[in-house]
DRENPA-3360 file (N, C-alpha, C; in nm, 2 decimals, always signed):
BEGIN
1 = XXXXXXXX = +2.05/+4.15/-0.58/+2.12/+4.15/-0.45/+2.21/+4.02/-0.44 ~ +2.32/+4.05/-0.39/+2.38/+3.96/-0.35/+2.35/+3.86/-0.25 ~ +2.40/+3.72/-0.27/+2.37/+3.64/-0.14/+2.47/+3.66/-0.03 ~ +2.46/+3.66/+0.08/+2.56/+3.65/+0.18/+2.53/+3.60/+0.29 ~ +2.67/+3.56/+0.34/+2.63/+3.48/+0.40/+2.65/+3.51/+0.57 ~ +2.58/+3.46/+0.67/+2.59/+3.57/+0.82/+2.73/+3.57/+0.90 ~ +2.85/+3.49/+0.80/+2.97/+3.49/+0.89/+3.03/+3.62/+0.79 ~ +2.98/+3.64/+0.67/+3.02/+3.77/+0.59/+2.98/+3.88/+0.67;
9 = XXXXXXXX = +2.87/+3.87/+0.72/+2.82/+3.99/+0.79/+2.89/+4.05/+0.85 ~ +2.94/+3.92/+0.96/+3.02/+3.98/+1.08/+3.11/+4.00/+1.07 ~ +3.21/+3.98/+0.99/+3.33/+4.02/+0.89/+3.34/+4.14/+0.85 ~ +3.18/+4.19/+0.79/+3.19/+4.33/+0.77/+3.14/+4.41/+0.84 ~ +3.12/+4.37/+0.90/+3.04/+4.44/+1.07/+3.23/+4.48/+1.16 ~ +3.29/+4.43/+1.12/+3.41/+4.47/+1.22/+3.53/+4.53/+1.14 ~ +3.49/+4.49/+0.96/+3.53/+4.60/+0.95/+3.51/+4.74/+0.90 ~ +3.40/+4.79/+0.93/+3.37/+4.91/+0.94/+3.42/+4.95/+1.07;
17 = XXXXXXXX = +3.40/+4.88/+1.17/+3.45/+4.94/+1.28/+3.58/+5.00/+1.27 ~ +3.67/+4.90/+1.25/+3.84/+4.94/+1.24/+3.83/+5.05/+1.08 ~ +3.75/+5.05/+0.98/+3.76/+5.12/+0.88/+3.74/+5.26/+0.95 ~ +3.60/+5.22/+1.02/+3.52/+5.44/+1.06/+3.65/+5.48/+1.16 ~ +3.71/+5.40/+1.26/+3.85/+5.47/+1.31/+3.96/+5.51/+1.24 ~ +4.00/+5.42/+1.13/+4.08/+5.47/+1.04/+4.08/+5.56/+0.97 ~ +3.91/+5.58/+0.97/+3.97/+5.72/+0.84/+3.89/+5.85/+0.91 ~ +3.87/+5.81/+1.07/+3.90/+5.94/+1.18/+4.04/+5.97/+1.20;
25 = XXXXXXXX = +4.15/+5.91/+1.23/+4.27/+5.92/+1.27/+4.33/+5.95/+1.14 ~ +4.31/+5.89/+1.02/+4.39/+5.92/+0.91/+4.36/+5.91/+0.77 ~ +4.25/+5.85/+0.76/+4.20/+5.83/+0.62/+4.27/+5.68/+0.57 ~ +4.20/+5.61/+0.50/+4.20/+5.52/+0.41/+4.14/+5.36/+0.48 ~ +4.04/+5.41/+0.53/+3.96/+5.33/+0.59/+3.91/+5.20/+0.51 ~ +3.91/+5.28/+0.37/+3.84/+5.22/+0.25/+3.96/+5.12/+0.24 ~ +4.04/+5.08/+0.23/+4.12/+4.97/+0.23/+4.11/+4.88/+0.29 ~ +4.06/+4.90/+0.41/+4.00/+4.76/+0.46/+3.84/+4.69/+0.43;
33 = XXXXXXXX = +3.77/+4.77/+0.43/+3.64/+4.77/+0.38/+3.63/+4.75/+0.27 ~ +3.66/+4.80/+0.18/+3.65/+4.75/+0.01/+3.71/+4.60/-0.04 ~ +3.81/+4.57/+0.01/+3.88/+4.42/+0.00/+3.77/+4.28/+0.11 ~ +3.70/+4.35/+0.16/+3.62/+4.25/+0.23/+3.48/+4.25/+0.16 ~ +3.47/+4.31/+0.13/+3.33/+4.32/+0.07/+3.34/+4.23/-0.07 ~ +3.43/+4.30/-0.13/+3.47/+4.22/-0.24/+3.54/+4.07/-0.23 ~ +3.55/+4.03/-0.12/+3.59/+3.86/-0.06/+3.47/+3.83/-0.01 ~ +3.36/+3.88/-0.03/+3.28/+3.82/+0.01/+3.19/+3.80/-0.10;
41 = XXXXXXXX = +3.22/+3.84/-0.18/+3.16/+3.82/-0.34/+3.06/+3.92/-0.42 ~ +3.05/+4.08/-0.35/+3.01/+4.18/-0.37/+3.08/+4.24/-0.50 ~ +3.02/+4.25/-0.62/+3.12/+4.29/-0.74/+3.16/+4.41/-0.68 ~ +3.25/+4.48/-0.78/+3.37/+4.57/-0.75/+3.28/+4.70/-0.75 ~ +3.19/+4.74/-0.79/+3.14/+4.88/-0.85/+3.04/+4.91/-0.74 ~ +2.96/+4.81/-0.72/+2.90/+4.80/-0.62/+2.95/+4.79/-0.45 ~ +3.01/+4.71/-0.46/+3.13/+4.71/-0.29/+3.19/+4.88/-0.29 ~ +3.25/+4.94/-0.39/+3.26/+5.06/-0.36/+3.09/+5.18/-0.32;
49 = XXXXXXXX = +3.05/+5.13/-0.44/+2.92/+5.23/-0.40/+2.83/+5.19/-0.21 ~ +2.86/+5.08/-0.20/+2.79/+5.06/-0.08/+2.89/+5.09/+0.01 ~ +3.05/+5.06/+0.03/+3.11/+5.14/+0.09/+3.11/+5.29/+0.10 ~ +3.08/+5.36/+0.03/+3.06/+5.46/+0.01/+2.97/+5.47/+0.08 ~ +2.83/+5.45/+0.14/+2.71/+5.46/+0.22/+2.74/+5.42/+0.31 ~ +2.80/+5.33/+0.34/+2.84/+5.24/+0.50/+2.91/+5.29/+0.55 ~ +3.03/+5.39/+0.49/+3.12/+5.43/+0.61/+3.03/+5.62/+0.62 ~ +2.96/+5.65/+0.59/+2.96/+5.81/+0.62/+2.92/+5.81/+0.75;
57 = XXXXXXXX = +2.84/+5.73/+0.83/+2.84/+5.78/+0.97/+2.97/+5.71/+1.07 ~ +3.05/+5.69/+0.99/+3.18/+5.67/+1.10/+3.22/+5.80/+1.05 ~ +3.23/+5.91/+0.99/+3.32/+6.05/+0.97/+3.21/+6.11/+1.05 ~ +3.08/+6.09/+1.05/+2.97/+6.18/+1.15/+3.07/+6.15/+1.29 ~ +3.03/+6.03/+1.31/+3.09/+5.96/+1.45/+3.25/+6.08/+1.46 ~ +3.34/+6.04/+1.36/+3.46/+6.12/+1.42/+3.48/+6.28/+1.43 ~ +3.35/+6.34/+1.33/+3.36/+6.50/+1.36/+3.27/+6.53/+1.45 ~ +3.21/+6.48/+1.53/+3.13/+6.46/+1.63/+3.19/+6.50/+1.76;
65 = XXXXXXXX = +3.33/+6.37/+1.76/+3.40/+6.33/+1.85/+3.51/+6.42/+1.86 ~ +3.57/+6.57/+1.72/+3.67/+6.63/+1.77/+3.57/+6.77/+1.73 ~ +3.46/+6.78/+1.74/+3.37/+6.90/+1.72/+3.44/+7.02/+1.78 ~ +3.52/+6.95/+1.92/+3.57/+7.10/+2.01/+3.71/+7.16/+1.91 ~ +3.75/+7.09/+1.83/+3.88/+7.13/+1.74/+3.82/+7.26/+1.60 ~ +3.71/+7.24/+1.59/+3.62/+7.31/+1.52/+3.57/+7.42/+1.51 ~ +3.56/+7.44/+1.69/+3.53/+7.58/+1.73/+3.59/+7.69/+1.68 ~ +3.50/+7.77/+1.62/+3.54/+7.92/+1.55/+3.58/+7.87/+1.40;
73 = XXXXXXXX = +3.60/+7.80/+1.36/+3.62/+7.69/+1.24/+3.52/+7.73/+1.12 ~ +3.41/+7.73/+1.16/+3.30/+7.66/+1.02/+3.28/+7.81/+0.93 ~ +3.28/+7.90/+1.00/+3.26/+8.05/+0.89/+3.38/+8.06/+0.79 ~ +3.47/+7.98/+0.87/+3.61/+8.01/+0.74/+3.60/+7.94/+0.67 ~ +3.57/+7.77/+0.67/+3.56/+7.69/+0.56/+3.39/+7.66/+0.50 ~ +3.39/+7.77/+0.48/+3.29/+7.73/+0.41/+3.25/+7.72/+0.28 ~ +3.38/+7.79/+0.17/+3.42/+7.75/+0.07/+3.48/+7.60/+0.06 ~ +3.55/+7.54/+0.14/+3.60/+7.40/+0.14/+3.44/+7.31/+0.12;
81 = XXXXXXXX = +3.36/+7.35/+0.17/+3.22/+7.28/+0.23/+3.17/+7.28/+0.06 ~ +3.13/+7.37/+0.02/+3.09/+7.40/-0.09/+3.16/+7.29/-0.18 ~ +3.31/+7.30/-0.21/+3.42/+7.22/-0.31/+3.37/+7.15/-0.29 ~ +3.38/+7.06/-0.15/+3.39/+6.92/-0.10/+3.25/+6.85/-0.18 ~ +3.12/+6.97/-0.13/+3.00/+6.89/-0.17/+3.00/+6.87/-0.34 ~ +2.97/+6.99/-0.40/+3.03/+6.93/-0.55/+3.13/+6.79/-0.62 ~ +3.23/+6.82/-0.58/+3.33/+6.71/-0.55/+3.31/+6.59/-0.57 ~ +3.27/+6.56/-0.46/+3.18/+6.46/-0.41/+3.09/+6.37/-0.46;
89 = XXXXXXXX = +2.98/+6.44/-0.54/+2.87/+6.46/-0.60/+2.97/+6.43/-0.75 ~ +3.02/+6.50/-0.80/+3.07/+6.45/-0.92/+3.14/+6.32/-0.96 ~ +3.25/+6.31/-0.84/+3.28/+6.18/-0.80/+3.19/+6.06/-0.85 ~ +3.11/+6.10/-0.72/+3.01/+5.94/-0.76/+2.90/+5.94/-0.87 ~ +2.94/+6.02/-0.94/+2.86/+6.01/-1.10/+2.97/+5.96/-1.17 ~ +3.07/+6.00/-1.18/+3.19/+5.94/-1.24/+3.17/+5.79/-1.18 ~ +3.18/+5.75/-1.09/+3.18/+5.58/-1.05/+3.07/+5.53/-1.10 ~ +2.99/+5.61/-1.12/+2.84/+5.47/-1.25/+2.86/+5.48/-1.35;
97 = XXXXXXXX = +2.90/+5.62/-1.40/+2.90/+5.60/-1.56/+3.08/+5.57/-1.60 ~ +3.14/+5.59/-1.53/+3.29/+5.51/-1.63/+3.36/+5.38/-1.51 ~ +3.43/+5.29/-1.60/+3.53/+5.20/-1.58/+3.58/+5.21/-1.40 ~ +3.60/+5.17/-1.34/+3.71/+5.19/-1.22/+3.83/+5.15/-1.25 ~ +3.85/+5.04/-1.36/+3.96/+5.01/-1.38/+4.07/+5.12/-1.38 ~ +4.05/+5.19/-1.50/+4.19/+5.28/-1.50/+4.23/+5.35/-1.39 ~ +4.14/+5.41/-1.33/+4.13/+5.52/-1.26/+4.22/+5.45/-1.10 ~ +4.22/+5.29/-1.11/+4.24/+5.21/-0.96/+4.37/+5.21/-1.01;
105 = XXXXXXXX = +4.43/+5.19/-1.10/+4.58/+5.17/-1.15/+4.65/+5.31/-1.08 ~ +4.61/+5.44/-1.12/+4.64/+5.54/-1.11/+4.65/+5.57/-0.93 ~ +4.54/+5.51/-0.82/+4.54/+5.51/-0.67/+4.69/+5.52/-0.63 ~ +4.76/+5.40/-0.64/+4.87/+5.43/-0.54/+4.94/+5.54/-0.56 ~ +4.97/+5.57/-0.69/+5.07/+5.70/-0.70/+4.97/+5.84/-0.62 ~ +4.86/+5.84/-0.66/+4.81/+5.97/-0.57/+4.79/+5.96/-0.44 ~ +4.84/+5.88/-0.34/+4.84/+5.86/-0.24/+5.00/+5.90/-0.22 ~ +5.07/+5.82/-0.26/+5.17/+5.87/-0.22/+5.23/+6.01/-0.26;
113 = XXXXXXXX = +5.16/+6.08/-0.35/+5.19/+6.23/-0.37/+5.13/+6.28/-0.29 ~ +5.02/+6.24/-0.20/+4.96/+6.30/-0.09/+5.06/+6.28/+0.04 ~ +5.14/+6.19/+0.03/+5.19/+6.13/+0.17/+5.33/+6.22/+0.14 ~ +5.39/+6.23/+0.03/+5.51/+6.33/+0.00/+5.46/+6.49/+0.07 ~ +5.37/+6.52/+0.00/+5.29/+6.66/+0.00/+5.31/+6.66/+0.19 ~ +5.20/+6.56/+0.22/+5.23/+6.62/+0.39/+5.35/+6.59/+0.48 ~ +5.44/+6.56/+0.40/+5.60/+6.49/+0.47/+5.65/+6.66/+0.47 ~ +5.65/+6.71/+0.30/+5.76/+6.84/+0.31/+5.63/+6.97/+0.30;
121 = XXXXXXXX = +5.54/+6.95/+0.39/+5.43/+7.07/+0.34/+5.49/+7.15/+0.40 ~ +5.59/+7.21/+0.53/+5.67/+7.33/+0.60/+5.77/+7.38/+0.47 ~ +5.78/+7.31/+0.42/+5.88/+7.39/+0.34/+5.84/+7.42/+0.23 ~ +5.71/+7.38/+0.20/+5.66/+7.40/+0.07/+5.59/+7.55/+0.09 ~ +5.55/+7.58/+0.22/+5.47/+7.67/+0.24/+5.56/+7.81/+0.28 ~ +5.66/+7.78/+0.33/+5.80/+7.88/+0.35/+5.84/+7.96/+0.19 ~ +5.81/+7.82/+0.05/+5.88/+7.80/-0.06/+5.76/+7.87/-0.11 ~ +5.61/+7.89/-0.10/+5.52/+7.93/-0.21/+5.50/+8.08/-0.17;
129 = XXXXXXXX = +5.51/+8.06/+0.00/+5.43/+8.22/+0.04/+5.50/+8.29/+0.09 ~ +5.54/+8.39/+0.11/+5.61/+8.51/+0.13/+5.55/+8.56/+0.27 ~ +5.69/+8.55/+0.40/+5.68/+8.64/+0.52/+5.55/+8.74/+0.49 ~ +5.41/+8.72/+0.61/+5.33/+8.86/+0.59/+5.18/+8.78/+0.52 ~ +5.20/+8.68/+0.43/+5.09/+8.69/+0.35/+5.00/+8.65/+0.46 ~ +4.86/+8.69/+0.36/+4.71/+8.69/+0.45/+4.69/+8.53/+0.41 ~ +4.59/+8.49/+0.53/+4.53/+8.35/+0.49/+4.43/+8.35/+0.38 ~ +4.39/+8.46/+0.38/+4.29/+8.48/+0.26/+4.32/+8.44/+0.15;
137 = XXXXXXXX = +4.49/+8.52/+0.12/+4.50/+8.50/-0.05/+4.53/+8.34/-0.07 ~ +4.53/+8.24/+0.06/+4.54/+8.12/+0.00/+4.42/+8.05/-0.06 ~ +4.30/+8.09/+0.00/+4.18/+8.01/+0.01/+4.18/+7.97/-0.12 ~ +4.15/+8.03/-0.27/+4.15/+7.99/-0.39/+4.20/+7.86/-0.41 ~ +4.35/+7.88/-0.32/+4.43/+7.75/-0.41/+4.43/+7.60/-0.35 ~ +4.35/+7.66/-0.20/+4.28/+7.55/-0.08/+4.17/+7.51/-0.19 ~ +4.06/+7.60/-0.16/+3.92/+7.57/-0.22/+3.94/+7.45/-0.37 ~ +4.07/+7.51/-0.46/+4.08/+7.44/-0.63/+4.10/+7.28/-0.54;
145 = XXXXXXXX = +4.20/+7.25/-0.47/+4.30/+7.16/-0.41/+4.17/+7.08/-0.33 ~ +4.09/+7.10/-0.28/+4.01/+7.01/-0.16/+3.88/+6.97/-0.29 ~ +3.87/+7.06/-0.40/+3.76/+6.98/-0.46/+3.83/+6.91/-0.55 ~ +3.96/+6.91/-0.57/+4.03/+6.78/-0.69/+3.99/+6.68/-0.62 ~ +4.06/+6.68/-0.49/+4.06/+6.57/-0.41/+3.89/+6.50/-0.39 ~ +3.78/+6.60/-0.34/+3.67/+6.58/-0.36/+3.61/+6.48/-0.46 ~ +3.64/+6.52/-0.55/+3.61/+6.41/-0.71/+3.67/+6.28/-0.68 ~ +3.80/+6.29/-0.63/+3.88/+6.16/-0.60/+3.81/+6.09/-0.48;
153 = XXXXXXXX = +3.76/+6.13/-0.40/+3.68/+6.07/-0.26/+3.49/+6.06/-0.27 ~ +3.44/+6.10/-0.38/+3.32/+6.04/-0.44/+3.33/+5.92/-0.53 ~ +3.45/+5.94/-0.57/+3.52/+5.77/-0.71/+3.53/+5.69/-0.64 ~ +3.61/+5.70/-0.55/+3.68/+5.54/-0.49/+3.69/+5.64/-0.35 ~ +3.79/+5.69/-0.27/+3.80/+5.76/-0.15/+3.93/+5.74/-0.08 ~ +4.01/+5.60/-0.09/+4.13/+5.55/-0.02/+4.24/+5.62/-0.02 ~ +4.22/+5.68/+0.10/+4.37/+5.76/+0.10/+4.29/+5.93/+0.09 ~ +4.16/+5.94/+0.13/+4.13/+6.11/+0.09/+4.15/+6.18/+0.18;
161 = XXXXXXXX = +4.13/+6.12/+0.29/+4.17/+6.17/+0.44/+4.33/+6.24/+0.44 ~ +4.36/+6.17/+0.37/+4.56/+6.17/+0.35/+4.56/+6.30/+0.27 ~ +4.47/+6.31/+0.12/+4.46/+6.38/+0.04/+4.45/+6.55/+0.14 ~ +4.33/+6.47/+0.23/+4.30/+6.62/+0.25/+4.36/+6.71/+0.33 ~ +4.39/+6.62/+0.44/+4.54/+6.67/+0.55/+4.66/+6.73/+0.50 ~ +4.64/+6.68/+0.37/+4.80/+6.72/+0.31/+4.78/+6.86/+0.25 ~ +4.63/+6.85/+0.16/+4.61/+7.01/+0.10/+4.57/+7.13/+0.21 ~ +4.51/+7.09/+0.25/+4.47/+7.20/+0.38/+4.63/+7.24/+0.51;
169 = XXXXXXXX = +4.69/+7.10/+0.49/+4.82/+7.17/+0.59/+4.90/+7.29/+0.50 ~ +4.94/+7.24/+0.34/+5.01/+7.31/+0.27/+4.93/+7.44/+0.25 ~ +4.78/+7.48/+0.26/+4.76/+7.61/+0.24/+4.69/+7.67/+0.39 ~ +4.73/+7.58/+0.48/+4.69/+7.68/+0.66/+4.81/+7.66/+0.73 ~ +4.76/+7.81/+0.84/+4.89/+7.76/+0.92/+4.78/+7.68/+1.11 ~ +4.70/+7.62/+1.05/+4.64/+7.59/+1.18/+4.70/+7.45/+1.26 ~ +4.70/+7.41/+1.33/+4.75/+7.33/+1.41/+4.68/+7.17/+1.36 ~ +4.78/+7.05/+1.37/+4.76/+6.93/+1.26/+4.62/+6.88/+1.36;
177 = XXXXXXXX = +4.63/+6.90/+1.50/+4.51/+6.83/+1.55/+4.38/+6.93/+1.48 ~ +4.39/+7.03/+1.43/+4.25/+7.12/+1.43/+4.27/+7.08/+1.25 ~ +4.35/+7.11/+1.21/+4.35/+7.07/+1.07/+4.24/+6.87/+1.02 ~ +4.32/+6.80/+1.13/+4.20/+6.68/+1.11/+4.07/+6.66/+1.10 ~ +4.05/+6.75/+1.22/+3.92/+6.73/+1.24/+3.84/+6.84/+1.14 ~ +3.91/+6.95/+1.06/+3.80/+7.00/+0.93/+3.83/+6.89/+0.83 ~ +3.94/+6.82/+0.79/+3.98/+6.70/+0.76/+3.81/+6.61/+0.75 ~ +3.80/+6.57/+0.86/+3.70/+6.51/+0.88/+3.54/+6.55/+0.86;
185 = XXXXXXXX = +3.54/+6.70/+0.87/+3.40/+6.78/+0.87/+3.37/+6.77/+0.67 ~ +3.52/+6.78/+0.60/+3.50/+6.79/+0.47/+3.47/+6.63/+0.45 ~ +3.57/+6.53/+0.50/+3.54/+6.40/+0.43/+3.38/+6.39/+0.44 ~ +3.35/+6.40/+0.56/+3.19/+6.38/+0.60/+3.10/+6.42/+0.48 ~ +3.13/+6.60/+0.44/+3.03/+6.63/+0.34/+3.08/+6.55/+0.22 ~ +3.17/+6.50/+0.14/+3.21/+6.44/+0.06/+3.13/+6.30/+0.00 ~ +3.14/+6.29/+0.13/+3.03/+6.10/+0.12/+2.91/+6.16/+0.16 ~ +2.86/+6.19/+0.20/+2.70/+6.26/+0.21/+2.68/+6.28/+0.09;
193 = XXXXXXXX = +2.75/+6.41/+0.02/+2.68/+6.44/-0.14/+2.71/+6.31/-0.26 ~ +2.79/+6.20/-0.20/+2.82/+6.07/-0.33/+2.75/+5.97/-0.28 ~ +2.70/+5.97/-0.14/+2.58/+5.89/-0.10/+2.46/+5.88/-0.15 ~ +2.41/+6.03/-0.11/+2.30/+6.11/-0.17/+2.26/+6.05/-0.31 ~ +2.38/+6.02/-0.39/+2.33/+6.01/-0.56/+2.35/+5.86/-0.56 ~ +2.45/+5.81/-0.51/+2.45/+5.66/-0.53/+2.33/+5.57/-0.46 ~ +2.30/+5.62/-0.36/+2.15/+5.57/-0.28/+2.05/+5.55/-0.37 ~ +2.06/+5.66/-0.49/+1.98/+5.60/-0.60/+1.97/+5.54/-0.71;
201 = XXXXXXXX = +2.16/+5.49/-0.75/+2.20/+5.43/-0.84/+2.14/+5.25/-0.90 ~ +2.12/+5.21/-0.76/+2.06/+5.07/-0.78/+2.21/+4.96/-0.77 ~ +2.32/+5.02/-0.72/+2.43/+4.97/-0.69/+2.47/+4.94/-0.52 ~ +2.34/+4.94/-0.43/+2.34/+4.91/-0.32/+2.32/+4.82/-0.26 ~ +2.41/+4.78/-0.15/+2.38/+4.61/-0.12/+2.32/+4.67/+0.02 ~ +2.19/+4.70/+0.04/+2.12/+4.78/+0.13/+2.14/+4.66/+0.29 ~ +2.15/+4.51/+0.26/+2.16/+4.47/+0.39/+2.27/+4.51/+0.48 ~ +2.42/+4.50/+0.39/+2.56/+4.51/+0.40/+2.52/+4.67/+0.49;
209 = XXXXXXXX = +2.52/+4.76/+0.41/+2.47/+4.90/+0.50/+2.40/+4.90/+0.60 ~ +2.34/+4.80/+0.63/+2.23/+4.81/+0.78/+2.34/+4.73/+0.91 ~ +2.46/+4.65/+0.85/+2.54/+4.59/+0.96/+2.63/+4.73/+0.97 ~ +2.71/+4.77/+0.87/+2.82/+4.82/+0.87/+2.80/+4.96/+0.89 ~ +2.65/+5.08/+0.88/+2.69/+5.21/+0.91/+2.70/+5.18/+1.03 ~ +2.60/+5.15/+1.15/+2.58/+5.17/+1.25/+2.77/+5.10/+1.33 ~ +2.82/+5.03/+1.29/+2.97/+4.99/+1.29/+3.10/+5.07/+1.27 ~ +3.06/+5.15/+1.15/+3.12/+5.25/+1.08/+3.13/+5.38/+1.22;
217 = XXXXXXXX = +3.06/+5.41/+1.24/+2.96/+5.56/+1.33/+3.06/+5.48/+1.48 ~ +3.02/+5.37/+1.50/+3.11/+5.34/+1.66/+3.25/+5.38/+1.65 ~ +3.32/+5.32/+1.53/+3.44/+5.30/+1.51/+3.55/+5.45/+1.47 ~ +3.45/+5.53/+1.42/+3.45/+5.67/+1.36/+3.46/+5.73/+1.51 ~ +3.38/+5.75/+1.59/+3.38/+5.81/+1.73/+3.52/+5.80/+1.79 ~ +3.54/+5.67/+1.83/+3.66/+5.57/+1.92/+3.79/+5.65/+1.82 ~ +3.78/+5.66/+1.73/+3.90/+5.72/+1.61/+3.89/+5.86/+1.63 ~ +3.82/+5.90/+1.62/+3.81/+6.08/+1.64/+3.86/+6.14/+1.80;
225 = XXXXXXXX = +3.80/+6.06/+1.89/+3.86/+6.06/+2.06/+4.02/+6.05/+2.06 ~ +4.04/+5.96/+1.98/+4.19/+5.91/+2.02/+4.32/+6.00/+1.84 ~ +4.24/+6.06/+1.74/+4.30/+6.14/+1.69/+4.33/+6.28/+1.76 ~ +4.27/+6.32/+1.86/+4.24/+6.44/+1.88/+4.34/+6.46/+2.02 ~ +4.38/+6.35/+2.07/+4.45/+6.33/+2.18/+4.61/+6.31/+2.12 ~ +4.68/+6.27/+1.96/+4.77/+6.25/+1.97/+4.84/+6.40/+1.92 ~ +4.96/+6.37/+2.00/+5.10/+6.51/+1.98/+5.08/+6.51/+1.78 ~ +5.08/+6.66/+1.75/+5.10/+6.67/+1.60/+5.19/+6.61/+1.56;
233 = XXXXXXXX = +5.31/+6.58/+1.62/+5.43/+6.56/+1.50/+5.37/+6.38/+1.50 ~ +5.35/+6.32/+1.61/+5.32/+6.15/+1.58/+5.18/+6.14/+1.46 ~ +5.09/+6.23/+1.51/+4.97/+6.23/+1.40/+5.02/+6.23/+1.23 ~ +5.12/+6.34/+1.23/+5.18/+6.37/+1.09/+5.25/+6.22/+1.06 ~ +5.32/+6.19/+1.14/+5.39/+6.06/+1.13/+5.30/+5.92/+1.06 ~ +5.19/+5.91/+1.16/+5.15/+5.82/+1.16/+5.01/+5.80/+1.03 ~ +5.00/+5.96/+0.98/+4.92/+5.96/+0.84/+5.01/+5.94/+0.76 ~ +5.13/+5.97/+0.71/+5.23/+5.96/+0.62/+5.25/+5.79/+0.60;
241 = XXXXXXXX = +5.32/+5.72/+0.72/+5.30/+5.58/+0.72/+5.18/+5.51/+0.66 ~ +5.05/+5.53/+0.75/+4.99/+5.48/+0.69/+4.92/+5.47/+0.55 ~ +4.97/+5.59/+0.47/+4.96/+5.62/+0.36/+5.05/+5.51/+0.26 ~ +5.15/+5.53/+0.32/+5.30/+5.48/+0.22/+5.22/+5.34/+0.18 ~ +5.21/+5.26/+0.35/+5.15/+5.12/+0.33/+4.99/+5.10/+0.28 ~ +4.94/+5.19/+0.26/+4.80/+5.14/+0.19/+4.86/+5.15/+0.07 ~ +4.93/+5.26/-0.06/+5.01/+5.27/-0.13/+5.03/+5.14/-0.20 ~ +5.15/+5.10/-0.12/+5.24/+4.94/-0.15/+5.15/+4.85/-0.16;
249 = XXXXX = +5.02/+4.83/-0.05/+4.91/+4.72/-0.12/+4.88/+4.72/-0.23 ~ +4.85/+4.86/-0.29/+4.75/+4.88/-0.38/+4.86/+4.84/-0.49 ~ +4.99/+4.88/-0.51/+5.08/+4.84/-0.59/+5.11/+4.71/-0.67 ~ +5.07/+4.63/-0.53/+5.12/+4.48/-0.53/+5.01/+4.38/-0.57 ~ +4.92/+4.47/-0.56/+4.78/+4.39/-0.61/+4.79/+4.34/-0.72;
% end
């Protein structure tokens, strides 16, 4: 275990707060949380795996909080559910048995193909599908698309929320506030099934989790209330941005 010290605590006790809101409203929560953990002297493999545990009840907290966007929802995705858990679960086997190195080099660019993806997803979707088509014949290419991402959001996660808004807008025609909040129902199972395995990895800084879920879960709620309230086109706006700029950090690192 790591030593830490009680002003680290509270350090990471706030930011999970602003992390579980951020990746209610938009995903990449893990950008703030992962750089503090690891300034606080938590090695790198480990600060992810315990991030990984410490933020899942801020996605509870924010699918909680747009549950009413969901309604009539859950019988359709339930292949997404399925992806997501697998996903997931693979994910965070990938994070104990290989390197993070390479795979972190590679982060900014798939963020920003996520942030492109949901900039021109109207025209991509005019461009792939043909006047008339059923939602059905998309689900395949939803279902393949939310468990790539899946894998990506049990490894590391920064930016999956982005990932997932972007795959799910390009293959629905549902509305971006109802689109977040399955957004949110999938991140949720995502970190539950890479929790689930990493809880037993021996890569948990189990104190750090006792400040920051219950932090995570406040911050997740307050984020889910106030994503569910903004106009689509500022929501679309304001995941795109915040995409570009987690991106450029990770760049410049």
């Amino acid at each position: 275990m790591t030593d830490i010290s009680a002003l680290a605590y509270v350090g990471a006790g706030f930011a999970a707060v602003a992390g579980g809101m951020v990746n209610a409203i938009a995903g990449g929560g893990t950008l703030i949380t992962f750089p503090v953990m690891t300034a606080i002297g938590i090695p790198s493999v480990r600060a992810n795996a315990t991030n990984t545990v410490s933020l899942l009840p801020g996605y509870l907290g924010g699918t909680y909080a747009q549950r009413k966007d969901l309604a009539g929802l859950t019988g359709t995705i339930k292949p997404q559910l399925v992806a997501s858990a697998i996903g997931g679960l693979a994910g965070s086997i990938l994070l104990i048995v290989t390197s993070e190195s390479v795979f972190r080099q590679i982060v900014p660019f798939l963020i920003l193909s996520a942030c492109l993806l949901l900039a021109v997803q109207d025209r991509l979707r005019a461009w792939i599908f043909k006047p008339g088509a059923t939602h059905k014949s998309r689900i395949p290419m939803q279902v393949a698309s939310v468990g790539i991402a899946a894998v990506y959001g049990g490894y590391f996660g920064a930016g999956l929320g982005i990932m997932l808004i972007a795959v799910l807008g390009l293959f629905s025609d549902l509305a971006l506030t109802k689109l977040n909040a399955v957004k949110l129902l999938l991140a949720f199972v995502i970190n539950l099934f890479a929790a689930s395995f990493l809880m037993f990895s021996g890569k948990i800084e189990w104190t750090i989790v006792a400040v920051m879920a219950p932090a995570a879960l406040i911050g997740g709620n307050i984020g889910g209330r106030v994503a569910g309230k903004l106009p689509p086109k500022r929501l679309r706006a304001f995941v795109i941005i915040f995409g570009v700029i987690v991106a450029i950090i990770y760049l410049v690192k």
